[in-house]
N, C-alpha and C positions, 0 to 999 in steps of 0.2 A: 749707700745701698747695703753695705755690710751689717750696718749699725741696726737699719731696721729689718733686716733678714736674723738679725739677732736677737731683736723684739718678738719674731713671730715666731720665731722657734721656743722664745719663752711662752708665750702663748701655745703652741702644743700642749706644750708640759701640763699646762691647767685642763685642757679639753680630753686631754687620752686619761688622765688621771679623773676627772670627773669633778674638779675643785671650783667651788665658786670665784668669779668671775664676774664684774660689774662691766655692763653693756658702755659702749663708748658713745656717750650722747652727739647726736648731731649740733653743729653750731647753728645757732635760729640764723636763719636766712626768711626773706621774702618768698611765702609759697607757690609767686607765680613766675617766678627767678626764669628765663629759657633762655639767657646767656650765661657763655663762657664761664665753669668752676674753677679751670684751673688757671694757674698763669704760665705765661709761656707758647708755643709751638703745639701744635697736636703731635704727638707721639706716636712715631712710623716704626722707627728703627725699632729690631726688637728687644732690646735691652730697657728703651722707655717705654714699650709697651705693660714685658711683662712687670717692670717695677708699676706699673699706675694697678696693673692685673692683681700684683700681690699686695698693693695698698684697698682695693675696693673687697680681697677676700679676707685681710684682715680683720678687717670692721667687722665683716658679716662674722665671722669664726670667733670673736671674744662677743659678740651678743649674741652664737648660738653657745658660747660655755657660759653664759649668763644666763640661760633663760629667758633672754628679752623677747618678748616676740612682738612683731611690727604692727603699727595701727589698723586700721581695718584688716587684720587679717580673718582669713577662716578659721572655723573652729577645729580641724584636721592640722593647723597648721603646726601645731608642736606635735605630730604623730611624727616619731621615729623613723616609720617603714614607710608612711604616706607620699604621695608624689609632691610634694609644697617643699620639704625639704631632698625629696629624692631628685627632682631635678636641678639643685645646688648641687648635688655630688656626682650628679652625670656632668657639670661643671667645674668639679673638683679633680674628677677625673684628669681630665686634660691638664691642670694647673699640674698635676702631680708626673702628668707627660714631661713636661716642659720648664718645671721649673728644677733648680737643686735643691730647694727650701726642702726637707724632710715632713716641714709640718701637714702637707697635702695626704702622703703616702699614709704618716700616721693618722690623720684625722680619718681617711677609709677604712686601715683596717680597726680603728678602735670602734668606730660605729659598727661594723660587721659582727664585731667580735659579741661590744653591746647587746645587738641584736638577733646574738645566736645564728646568724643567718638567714635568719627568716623573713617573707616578704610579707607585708601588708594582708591583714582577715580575710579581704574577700578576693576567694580563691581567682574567678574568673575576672575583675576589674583591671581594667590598663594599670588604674594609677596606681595599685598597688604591686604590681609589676615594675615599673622605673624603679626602683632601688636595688632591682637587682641587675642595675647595667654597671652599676658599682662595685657589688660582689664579682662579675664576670672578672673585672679589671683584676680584683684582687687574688682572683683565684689564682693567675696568671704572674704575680706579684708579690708573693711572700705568703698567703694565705694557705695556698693547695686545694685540691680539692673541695675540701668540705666545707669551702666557703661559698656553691655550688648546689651544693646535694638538697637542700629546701628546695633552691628554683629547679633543679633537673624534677626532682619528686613534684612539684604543685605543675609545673609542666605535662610529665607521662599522665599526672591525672587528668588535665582538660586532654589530651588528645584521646586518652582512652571514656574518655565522657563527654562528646563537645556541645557546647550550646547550638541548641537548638531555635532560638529566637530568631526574629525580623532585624531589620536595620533602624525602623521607625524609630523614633524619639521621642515619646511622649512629655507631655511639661512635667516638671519637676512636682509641679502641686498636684498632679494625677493620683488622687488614693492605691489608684493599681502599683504602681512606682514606674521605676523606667527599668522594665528589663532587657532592653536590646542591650545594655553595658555589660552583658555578658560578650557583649563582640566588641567591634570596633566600631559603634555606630555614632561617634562623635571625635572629632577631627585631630584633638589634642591625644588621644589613644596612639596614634600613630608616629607618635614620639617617644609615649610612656613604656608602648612592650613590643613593638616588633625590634626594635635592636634589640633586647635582650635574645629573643628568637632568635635571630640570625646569629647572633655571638655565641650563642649554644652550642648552633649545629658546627661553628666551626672550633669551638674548644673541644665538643667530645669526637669531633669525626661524625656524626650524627645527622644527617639530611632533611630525616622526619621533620625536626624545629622548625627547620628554611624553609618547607614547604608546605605548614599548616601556615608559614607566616605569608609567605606571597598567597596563599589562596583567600586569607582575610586582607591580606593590604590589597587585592585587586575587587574585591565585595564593598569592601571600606568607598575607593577611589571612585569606581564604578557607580557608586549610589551618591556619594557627595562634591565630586569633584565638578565643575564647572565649567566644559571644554570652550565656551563661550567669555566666559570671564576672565579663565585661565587663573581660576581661585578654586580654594574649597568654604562651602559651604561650614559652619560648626557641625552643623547636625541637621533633617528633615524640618525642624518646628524653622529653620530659617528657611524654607524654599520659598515662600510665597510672602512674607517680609519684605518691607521697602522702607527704608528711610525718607526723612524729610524732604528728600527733590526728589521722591519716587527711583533714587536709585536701590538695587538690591546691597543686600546685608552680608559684609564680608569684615569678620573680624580679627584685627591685626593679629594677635596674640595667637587666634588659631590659626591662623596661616600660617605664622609662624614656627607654633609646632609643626606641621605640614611640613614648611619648605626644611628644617633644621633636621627633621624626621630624616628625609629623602637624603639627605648629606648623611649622617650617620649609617642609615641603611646600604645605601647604595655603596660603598668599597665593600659592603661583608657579603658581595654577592659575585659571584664569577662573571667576568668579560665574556661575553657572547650569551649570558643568561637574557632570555625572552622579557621576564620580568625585570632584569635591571636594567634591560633597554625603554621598557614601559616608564620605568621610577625618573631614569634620564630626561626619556623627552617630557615627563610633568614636569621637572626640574626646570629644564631651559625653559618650558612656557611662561610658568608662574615667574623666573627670572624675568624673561620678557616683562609682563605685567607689570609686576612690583618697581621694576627700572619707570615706565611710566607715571605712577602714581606717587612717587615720593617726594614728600612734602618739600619745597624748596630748604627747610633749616634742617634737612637730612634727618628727620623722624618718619614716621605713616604715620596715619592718622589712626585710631584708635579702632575705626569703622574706616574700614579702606578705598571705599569708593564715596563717601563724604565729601561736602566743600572743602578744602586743604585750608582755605582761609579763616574757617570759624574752629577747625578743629585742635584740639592741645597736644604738645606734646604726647608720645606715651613710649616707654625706652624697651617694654619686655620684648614686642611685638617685632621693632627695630632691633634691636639685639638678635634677636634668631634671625631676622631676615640680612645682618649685618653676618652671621657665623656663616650662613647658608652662601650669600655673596662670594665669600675669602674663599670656604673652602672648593666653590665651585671655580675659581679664580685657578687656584693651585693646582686641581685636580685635570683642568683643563675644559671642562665643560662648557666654561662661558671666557669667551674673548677679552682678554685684558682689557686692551684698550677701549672696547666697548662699556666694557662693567666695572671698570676700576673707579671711575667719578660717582660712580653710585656706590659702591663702597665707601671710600672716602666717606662721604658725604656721612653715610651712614656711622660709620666710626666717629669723626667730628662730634654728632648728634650724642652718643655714647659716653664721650669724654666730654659732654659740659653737662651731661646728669650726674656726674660723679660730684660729690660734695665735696669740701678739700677736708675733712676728715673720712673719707673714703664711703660714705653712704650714697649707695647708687638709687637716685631719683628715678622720680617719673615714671613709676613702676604703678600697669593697674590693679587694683587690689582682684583677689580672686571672685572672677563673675563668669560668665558663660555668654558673653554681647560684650559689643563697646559699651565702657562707660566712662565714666569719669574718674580724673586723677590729675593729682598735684607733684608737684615738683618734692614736694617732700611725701609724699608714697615711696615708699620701697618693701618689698618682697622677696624670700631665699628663691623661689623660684627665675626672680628678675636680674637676681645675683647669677646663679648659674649661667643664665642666658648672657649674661654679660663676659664672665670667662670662658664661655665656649666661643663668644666674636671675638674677644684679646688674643687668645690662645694661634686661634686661628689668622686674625690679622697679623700678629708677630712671623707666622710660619710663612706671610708672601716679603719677607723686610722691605717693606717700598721706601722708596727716598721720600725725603719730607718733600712737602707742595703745599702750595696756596691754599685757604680756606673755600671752597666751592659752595657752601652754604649760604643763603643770605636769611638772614636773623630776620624777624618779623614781631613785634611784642604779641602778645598772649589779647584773643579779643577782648576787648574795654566793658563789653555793653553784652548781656545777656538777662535770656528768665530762665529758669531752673526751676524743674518738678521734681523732687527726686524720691523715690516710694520704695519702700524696703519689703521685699518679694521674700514669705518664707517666714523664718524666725519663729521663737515660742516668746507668750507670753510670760514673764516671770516678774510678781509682784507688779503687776497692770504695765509694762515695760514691753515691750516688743524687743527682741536682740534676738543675733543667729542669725539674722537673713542678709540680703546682700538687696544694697543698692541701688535702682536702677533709673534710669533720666528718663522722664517720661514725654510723650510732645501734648498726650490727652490723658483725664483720668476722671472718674466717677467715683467721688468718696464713698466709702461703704459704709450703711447705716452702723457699723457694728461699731466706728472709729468715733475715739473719746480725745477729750484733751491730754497731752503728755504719754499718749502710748506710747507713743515712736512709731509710728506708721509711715509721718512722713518727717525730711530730716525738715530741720527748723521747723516745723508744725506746720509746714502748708507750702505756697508758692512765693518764689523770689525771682525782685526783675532788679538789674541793676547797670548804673553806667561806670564812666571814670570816678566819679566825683560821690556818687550814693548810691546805697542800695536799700532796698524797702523788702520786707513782705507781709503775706495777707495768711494769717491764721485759717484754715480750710475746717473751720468748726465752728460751730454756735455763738463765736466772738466773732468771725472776721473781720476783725480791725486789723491796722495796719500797723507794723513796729519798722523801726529803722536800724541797720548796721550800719556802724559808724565807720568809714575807709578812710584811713591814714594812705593808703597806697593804689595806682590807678586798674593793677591788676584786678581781674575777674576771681571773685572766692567764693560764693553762694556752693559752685557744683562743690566743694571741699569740706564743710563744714556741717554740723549739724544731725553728723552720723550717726550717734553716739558714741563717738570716744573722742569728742574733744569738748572745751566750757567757752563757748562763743560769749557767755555772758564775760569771762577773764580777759583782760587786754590778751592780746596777740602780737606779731610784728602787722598787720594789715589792719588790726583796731578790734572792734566789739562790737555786743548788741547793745546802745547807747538807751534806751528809749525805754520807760514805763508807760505800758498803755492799761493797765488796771482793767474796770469794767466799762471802758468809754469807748469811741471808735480809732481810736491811737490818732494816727495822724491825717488824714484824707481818706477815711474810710467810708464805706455808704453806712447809714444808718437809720432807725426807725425811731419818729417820735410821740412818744408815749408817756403819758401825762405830764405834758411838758417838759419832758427831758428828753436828754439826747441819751439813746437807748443803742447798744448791739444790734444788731438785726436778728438772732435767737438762730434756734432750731431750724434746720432745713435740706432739702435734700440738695447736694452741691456737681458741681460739675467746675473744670477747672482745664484749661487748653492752652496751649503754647500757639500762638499766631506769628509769631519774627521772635527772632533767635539771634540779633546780630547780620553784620559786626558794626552799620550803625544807629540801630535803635531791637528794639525788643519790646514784645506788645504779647498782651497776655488777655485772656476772657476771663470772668469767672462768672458761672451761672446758679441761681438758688431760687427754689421753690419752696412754697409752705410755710412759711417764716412767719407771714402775716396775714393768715388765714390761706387755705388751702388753695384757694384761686391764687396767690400772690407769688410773682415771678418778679426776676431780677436779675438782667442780664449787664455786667462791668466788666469792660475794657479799658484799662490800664498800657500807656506808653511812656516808655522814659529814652532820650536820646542822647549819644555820645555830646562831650563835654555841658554837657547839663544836667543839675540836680535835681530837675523839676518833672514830677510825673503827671502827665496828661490824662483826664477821666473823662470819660465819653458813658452815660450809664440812661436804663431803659428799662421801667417798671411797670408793672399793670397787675390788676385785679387786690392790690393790696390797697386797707384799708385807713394806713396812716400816713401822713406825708414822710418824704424820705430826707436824708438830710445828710451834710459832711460838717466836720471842725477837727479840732485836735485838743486833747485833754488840756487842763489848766490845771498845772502845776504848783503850788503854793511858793509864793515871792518873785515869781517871774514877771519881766514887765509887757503889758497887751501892747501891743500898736495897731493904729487902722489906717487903712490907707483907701482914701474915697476914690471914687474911679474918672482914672484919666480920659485922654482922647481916644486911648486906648479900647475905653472901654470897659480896663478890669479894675475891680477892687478887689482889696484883701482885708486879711484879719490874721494876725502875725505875734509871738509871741517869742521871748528873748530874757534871759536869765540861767543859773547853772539848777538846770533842768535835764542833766542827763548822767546814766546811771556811770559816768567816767569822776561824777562830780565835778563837772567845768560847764561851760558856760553850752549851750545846744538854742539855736532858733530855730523855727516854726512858722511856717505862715501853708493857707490857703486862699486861693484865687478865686474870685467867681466876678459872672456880672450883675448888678444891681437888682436889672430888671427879671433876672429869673429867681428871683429866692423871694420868697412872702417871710414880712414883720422883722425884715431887717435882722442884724445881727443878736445872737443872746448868749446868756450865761448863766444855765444852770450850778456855775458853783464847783462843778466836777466837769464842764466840758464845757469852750466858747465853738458855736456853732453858726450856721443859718441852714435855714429849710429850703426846699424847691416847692417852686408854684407846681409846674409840670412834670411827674414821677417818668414821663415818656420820653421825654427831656433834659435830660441834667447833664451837666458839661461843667466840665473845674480845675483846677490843678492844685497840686502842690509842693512843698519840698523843704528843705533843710539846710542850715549848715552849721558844722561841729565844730569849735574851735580848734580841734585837730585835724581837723580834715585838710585836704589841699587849696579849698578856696581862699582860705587867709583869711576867715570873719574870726575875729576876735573880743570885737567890743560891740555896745549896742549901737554906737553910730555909724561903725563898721557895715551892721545888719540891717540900716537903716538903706546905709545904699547899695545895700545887696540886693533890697526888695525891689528899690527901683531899678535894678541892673534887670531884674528875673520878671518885674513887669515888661522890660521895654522886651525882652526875650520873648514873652508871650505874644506880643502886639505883630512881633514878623512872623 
């Protein structure tokens, strides 16, 4: 313990002095990893607490003297005074409560010092507020005063100027903007600046602070809080929102500022205050709730009232609901024995996100909704959240106990839309925007190939064993990623800031599909070749989601003459490579058709049709862009395809008699993958394995 408390003291050294500093890479791991980092016991006592506490803020503290900044982050996220990193220091804070390490105490006041004290441009925003719950600490802590006098001053100014706006939320792409964030009209506020408030009024003697803040934290609660749910809301644009099983919209992360909110607030308020008895019994409700809804491996789900079973990890959202837990434990609020297994549980969740070189996982990148995230996600804000639970779970020392979590692997089998909301174009590129999983979506005429509009260019359906997707553009052909590993990775990938085309630990995009239909694609044919289907206007829907199959639509108009429609349904099912095509054409005026590109030197096979019923047409050779060996086949039956199989040279195909009609399958296997095809004879009775598969 000495040794490495001697490490991070040398690490001060580099961060107060401002000396470059190379960020401490994570060790590659499997990105959909959701067991156990560490080895050993989970750590009760608080001496292993706060060493795992002072191991996870290491990391973070030599890639914040580094300059690293984490993968999908925002683009605020290197701002100094910004809440991304201001809620690492409200974080920091407590580590500097509770630990002897020096390094906490100096890393606050050097950033103060840094930043002259000043909080974040925009005068009235929460989030430029949370960094001064840091300065508060330090005023109090070697700084003095005038580590204060910016937030006293940008304070007397909103109280002698207040907003005068609504609570409404307007969407972010609203030309007008959103100016209700002059208050607190979105849920994470209510973390970002009423403790500042309240530590004001009780640093200078000062009342005023305490009482512009309870009159916005009851306008806030009032307007978003959910006495039904016993949640809050993000913001109005989610009141009438319903997820997939038609349940309403409650997101982890917010709630979490919420519940973690209400724990800091609530001791800066005197016993017998009206409104701290209000803040309490929100407190105990939402305890209530969230004790309900957590996920059995002691996470929430990302969107809190979600199937528990299809949902991933997400550790920020857990982490404040894991800080909120302890300190409502301690404080008395909520019944040991009641709340302490859901703690637990939650701390368990906490300590297998941490990587064993101290990178805390499963962190969701910054969004404003559930969305998606990997096990190798991490954030300074998720950082923070994670020393405000350690901090806190040290201060109840519980006895070590049993693990109460039961582990569940990560679902096998989804489709994934993922559309990037926002961003500027720069050099035909889309970036800047954030994210989001869609269940439906309407391509916009404006969208070109390789903008980045959508991650991996379109929709992806995938199982244990393969994954595929369909280009949502003027190609719609199909390409393949190649999976070494049974985890679900489509929602990870494709952001822009990773190169799916470069190996990975879970594999690559294996597959060139050129100008042909890639591999089981629909396609149009014209002058006797197997042709893209072109131009069109698209539509693209999520139908099943898991956890065991995942079925997708995708709908296109105009393609082949303005009358011509083309409605494909796509299923693919746990432990099977093979995707199921179900497709329904009219008013177009060429036949339609499927195959898969012909590669030069790879060997054809045909396989005539059994009792079954199916025939194929199948192809095997090192034919994919890993440079190893990749097989290929499509399914169909005889009697529906006119002139038998062909080969234009650049694509072996067959046509459908009936465009109203068509029904096919297909699929793959990579000599890295998990199936074990490795040679052609191998592939020979794979096809007959994934025939007799089709026949049940």
């Amino acid at each position: 313990m000495k040794t490495f408390l001697f490490a991070t003291v040398a690490l001060a050294a580099c961060v107060t002095a401002g000396l470059p500093l190379n960020a401490i890479s994570a060790t590659p791991q499997a990105a959909q990893k959701a067991t156990a980092q560490t080895e050993g016991a989970i750590p009760y006592r608080p001496a292993e607490v706060m060493a795992l506490a002072d191991k996870v803020a290491a990391y973070q503290l030599a890639n914040l003297a580094g300059g690293a900044i984490p993968a999908n982050a925002s683009a605020d996220t290197p701002h100094k005074t910004g809440w991304v990193q201001g809620a690492l220091f409200v974080g920091l804070t407590e580590m500097a409560k509770h630990s002897s390490n020096p390094i906490y105490k100096q890393t606050i006041l050097a950033r103060g010092q840094a930043n002259k004290w000043q909080l974040g441009p925009m005068r009235y925003h929460a989030d430029d507020h949370v960094i001064g719950q840091s300065y508060l600490w330090a005023s109090q802590n070697g700084a003095g005063p005038e580590a204060i006098a910016p937030l006293k001053q940008r304070f007397d100014t909103i109280l002698a100027f207040p907003p005068e706006v609504g609570l409404k939320h307007r969407e972010y792409s609203d030309p007008r903007g959103v100016d209700c964030d002059e208050r607190w009209c979105w849920v994470d506020a209510l973390f970002m600046a009423p403790p500042a408030w309240f530590e004001l009024s009780r640093v200078t003697g000062d009342p005023k602070y305490a009482e512009y803040a309870k009159k916005e934290f009851l306008a806030t609660t009032d307007y978003l809080y959910d006495p039904e749910e016993r949640l809050y809301f993000r913001d109005s644009r989610f009141f009438d929102r319903r997820g997939p099983n038609g349940e309403k919209v409650f997101w982890s992360r917010g709630d979490g500022w919420a519940f973690a909110g209400l724990a800091r607030m609530i001791p800066l308020l005197p016993k017998g205050d009206p409104v701290r008895g209000r803040m309490e019994t929100i407190f105990k409700e939402m305890a209530g709730k969230l004790k309900t809804i957590q996920k059995p491996d002691g996470y929430w789900s990302p969107s809190l009232l979600s199937d528990p079973t299809k949902s991933l990890p997400e550790s920020s959202g857990t982490a404040f609901f894991t800080y909120g837990f302890a300190w409502g434990i301690k404080a008395g609020l909520l019944d040991a024995r009641e709340y302490e297994p859901t703690l637990r549980k939650g701390w368990t969740a906490l300590v297998r996100a941490v990587h064993p070189d101290g990178k805390f996982g499963w962190v969701q990148p910054v969004s404003d909704r559930p969305e998606n995230v990997s096990y190798d996600d991490t954030q300074f804000y998720g950082v923070g959240a994670f020393l405000l639970a350690a901090t806190a779970v040290a201060d109840l020392d519980l006895k070590p106990g049993k693990d109460l979590t039961v582990q569940s692997a990560p679902v096998p089998v989804q489709a994934v839309l993922n559309v990037q909301d926002g961003g500027t174009l720069i050099n035909n590129v889309l970036s800047g925007g954030v994210f989001h999983l869609r269940k439906d979506y309407t391509v916009p005429e404006s969208h070109f190939i390789h903008d980045g509009l959508l991650a991996f260019e379109g929709i992806g359906w995938e199982s244990d064993l393969a994954a595929y997707r369909m280009y949502l553009d003027e190609r719609l052909a199909i390409d393949i990623f190649g999976k070494k590993t049974p985890g679900p990775i489509l929602h990870t990938i494709g952001q822009g800031v990773d190169n799916y085309h470069a190996m990975a630990p879970w594999g690559m995009d294996i597959f060139k599909v050129g100008d042909t239909v890639g591999i089981g694609g629909v396609g149009v044919l014209r002058n006797n070749r197997a042709t893209q289907l072109g131009k069109s206007a698209i539509t693209a829907k999520i139908i099943e989601n898991g956890p065991a199959a995942a079925v997708i639509e995708v709908g296109n108009t105009g393609f082949d003459g303005a009358a011509s429609r083309l409605t494909t349904r796509l299923e693919i099912r746990k432990g099977s490579a093979l995707t199921h095509v179900s497709a329904r054409g009219e008013g177009g005026q060429s036949p339609l058709l499927t195959g898969f590109v012909k590669h030069p030197g790879v060997t054809l096979v045909r396989g005539e049709a059994d009792a079954s019923g199916w025939a194929y047409i199948a192809s095997w050779g090192v034919q994919s862009l890993a440079n190893d060996a990749l097989g290929l086949v499509v399914f169909y039956r005889p009697e529906a395809i006119d002139g038998g199989v062909r080969d234009d040279g650049n694509s072996v195909f067959v046509t459908f008699r009936d465009a109203q009609n068509v029904r096919y399958a297909f699929g793959t296997a990579w000599s890295q993958d998990q199936q074990g095809v490795k040679s052609l004879d191998a592939f020979r009775t794979w096809l007959d394995a994934r025939r007799a598969e089709l026949a049940k």
